[in-house]
C-alpha positions in Angstrom: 55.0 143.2 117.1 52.8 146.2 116.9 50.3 147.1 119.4 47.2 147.6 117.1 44.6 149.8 119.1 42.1 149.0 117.1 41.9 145.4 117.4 42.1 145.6 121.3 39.1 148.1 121.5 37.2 145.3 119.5 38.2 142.8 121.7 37.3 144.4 124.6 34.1 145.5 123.1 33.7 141.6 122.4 34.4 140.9 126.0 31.5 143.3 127.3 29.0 142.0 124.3 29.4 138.3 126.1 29.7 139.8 129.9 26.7 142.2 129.0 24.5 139.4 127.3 25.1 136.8 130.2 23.2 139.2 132.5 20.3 140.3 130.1 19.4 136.7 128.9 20.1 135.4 132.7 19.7 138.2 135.3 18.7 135.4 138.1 21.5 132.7 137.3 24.2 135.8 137.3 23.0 137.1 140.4 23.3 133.3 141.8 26.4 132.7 140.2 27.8 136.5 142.1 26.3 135.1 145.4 28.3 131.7 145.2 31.3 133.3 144.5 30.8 135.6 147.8 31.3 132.4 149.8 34.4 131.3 148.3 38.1 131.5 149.6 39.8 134.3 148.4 42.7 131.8 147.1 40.1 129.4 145.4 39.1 132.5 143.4 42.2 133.6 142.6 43.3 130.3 141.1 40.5 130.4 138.6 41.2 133.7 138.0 44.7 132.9 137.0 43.2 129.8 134.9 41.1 132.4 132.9 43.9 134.1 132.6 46.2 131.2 131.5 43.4 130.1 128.8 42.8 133.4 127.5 46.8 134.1 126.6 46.9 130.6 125.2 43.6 131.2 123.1 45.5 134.5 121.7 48.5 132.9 121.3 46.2 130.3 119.1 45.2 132.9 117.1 48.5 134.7 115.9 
């Protein structure tokens, strides 16, 4: 397989459409949503990191 540039810098821009919209249509529930996640373990948010992770690969793997 052949890394196509193009489609990652679309999905990237993709990814900071949704990030970017999240905080312009809900600047107060982001900001309380960032100062949650201040008060959790450092291992409880690496394991949803790794989920997000896991269920992005298997979304692109969907895809293909």
């Amino acid at each position: 397989m052949r890394f196509d540039l193009a489609l990652f810098l679309r999905a990237l821009g993709l990814a900071f459409v949704l990030e970017g919209l999240c905080w312009a249509l809900f600047p107060g529930g982001m900001r309380r949503a960032m100062s949650e996640l201040l008060s959790r373990p450092e291992g409880q948010l690496r394991l949803a990191g790794l989920t997000a992770v896991a269920a992005g690969l298997l979304l692109v793997r969907l895809a293909l």
